[in-house]
Backbone as numpy.savetxt, mean C-alpha at the origin, in Angstrom:
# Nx Ny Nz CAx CAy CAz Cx Cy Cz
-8.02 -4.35 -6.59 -8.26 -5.52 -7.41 -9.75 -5.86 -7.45
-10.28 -5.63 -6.07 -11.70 -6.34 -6.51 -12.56 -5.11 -7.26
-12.27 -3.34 -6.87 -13.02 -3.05 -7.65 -12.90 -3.32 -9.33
-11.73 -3.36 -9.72 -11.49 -3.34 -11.33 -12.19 -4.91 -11.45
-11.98 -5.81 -10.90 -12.14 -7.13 -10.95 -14.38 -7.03 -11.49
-14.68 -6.90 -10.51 -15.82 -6.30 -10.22 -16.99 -5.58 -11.49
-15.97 -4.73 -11.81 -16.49 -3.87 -12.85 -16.19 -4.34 -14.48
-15.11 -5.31 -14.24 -15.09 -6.30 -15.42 -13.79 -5.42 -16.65
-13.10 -4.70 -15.46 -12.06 -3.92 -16.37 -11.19 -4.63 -16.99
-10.00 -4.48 -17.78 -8.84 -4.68 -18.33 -7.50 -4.99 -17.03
-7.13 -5.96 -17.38 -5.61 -6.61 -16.29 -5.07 -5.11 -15.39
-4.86 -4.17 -16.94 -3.89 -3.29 -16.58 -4.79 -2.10 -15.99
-5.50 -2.28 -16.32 -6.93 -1.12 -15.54 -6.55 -1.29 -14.19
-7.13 -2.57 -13.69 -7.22 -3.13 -12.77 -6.38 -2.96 -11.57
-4.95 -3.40 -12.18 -3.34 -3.09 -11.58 -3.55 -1.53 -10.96
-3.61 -0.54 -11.66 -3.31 1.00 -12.17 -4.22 1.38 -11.08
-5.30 0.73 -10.84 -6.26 0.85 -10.08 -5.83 0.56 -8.35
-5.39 -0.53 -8.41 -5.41 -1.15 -6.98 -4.01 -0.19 -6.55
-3.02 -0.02 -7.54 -1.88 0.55 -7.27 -2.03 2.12 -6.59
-3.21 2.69 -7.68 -2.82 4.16 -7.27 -4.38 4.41 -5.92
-4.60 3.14 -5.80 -6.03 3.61 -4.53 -5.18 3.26 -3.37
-4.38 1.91 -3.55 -3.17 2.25 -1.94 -2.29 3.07 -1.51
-2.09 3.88 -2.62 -1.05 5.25 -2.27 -2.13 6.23 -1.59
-3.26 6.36 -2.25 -4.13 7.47 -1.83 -4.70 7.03 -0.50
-4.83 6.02 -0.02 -5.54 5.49 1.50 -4.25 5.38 1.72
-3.08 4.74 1.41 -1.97 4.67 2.41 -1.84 6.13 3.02
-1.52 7.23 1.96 -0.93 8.50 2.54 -2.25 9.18 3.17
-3.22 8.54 2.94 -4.53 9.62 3.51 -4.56 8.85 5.54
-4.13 8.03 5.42 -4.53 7.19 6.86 -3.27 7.80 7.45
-2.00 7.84 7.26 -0.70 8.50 7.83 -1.07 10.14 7.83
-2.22 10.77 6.62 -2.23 12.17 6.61 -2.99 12.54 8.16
-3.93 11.51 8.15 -5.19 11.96 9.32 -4.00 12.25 10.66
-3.53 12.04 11.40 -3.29 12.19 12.83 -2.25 13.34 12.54
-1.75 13.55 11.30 -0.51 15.25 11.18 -1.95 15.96 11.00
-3.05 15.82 10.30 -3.57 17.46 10.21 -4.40 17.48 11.69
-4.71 16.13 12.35 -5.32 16.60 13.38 -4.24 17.52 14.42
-2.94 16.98 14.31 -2.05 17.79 15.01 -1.80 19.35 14.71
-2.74 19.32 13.84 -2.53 21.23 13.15 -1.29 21.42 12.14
-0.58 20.40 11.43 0.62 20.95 11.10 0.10 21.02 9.26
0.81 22.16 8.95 0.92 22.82 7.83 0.57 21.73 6.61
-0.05 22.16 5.18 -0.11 21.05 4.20 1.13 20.87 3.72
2.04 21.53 3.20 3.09 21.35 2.97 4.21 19.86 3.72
3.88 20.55 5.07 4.78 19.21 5.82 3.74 18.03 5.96
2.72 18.19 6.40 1.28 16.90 6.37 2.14 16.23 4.81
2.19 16.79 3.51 2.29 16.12 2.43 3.77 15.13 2.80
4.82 16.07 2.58 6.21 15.56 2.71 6.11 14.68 3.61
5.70 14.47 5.05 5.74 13.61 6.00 5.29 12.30 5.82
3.88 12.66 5.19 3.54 11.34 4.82 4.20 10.51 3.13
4.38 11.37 2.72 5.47 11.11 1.58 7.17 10.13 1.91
7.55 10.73 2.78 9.09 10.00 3.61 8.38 8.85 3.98
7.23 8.95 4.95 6.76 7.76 5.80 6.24 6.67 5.07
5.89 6.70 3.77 4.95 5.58 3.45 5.39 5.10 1.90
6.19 5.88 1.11 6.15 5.26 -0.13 6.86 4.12 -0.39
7.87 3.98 0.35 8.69 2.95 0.05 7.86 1.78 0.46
7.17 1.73 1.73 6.73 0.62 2.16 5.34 0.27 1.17
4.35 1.00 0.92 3.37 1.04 -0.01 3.97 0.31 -1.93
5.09 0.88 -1.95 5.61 0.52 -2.91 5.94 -1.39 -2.90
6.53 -1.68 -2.03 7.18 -2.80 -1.80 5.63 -3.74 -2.08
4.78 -3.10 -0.91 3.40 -4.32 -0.78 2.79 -3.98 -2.34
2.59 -3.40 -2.80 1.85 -3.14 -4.34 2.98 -3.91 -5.33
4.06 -3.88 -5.24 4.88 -4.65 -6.20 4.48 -5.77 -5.82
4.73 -6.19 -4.84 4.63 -8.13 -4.49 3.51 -8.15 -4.74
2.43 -7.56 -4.43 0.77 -8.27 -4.43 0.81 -8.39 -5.73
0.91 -7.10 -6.43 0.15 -7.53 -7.88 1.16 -7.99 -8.65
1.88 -8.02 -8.91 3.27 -9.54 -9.25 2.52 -10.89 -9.12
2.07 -10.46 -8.06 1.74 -12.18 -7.46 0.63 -12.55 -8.11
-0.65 -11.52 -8.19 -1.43 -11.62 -9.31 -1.22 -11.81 -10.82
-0.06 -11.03 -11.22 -0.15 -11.19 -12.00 0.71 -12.58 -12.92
1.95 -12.90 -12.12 2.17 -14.30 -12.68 1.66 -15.37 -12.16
0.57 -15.51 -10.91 -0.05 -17.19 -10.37 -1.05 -16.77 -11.80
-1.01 -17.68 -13.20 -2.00 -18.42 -13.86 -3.62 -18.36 -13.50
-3.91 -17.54 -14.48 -5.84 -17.27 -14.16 -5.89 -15.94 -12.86
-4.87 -15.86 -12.15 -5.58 -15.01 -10.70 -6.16 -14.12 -11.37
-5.77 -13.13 -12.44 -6.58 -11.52 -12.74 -7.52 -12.47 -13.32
-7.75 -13.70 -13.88 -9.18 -13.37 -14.99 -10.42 -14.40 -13.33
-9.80 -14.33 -12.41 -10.80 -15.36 -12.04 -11.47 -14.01 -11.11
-12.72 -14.74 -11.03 -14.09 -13.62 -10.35 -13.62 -13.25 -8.70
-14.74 -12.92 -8.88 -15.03 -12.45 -7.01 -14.92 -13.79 -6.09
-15.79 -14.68 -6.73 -16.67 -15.86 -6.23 -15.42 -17.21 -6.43
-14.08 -16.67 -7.16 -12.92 -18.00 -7.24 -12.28 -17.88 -6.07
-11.77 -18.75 -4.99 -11.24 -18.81 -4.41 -9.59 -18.43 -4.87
-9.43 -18.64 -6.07 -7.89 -18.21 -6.54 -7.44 -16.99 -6.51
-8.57 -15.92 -7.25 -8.82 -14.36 -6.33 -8.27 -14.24 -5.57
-8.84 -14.59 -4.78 -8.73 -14.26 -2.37 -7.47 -14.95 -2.42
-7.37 -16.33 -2.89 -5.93 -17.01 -2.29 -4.96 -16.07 -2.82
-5.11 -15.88 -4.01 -3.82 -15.24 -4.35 -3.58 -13.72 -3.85
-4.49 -13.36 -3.75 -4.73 -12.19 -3.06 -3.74 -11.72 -1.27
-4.69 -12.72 -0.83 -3.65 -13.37 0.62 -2.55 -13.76 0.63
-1.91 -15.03 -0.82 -0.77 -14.88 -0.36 0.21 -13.78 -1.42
-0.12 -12.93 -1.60 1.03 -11.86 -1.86 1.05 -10.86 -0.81
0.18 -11.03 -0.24 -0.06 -10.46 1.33 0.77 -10.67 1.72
0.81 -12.11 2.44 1.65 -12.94 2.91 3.10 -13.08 2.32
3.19 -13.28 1.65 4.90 -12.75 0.77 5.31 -10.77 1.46
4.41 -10.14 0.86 5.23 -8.89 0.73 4.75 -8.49 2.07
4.34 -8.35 2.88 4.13 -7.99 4.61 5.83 -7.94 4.85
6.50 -9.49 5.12 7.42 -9.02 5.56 8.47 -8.64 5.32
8.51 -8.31 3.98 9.23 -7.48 3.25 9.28 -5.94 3.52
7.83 -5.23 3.56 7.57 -4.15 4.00 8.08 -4.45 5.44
7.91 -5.03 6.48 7.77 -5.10 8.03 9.37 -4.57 8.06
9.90 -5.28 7.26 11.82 -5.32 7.95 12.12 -3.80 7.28
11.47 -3.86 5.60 12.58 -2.19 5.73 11.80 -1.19 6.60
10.28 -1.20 6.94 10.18 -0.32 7.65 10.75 -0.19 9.09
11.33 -1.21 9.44 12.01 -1.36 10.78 13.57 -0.86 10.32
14.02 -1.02 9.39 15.53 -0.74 8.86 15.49 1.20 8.94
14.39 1.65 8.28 14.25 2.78 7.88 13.46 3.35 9.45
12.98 3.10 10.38 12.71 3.51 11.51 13.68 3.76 12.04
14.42 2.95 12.37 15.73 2.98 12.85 17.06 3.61 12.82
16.89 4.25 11.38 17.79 5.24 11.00 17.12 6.51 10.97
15.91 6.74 11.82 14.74 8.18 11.76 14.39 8.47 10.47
14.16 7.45 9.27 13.08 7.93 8.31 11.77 7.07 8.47
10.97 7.38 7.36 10.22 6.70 7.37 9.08 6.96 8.55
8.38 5.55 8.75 7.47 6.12 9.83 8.22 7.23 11.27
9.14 7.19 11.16 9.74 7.50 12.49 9.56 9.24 12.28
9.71 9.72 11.10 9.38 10.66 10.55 8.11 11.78 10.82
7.21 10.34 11.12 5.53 11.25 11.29 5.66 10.88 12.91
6.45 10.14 13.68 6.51 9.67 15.40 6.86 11.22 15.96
7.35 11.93 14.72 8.29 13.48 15.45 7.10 14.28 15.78
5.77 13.61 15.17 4.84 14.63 15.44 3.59 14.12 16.24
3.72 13.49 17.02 2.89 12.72 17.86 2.91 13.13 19.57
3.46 14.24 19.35 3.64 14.96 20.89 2.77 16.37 20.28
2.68 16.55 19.15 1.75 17.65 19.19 0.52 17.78 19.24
């Protein structure tokens, strides 16, 4: 959000933006500790694929939802406090949304529990 925000893009720029840069840091931060473990790209991909989309999915729906129906949040600057607030609270909304299914989906061995299989290597 703040880079599209920033650069003075389009709503949907913006969205498309914040959406597809948390998939790429979500799965790149879960990728780092499988390739340090040596394991294959193939499974590095899939692993972090099981482990993270659903939850990545959940926080990117609520945040930018939240942006996008609180009134003014996409058109207000860097420097509006409505930005950041709203920013924080879709945080605050979708956290524990993500928190519980990733605990639902741990629990049944997907999900993060998925990349835990490889933390002895």
């Amino acid at each position: 959000m703040v880079i599209g925000t920033a650069l003075g893009w389009s709503n949907g720029a913006t969205v498309v933006l914040a959406v597809a840069l948390a998939f790429v840091f979500g799965y790149s931060l879960t990728s780092l500790p499988l390739v340090r473990a040596g394991l294959a790209l193939g499974t590095i991909v899939a692993t972090a694929f099981a482990a993270d989309t659903v939850s990545i999915a959940i926080m990117e729906a609520i945040d930018n939802l939240s942006m996008v129906f609180v009134p003014g949040a996409l058109e207000a600057g860097l420097d509006d406090p409505l930005f950041w607030g709203t920013i924080a609270g879709g945080f605050v909304l979708a956290y524990p949304v993500a928190f519980l299914v990733n605990r639902y989906m741990i629990a049944r061995g997907k999900g993060h529990a998925v990349v835990h299989e490889y933390h002895s290597h």
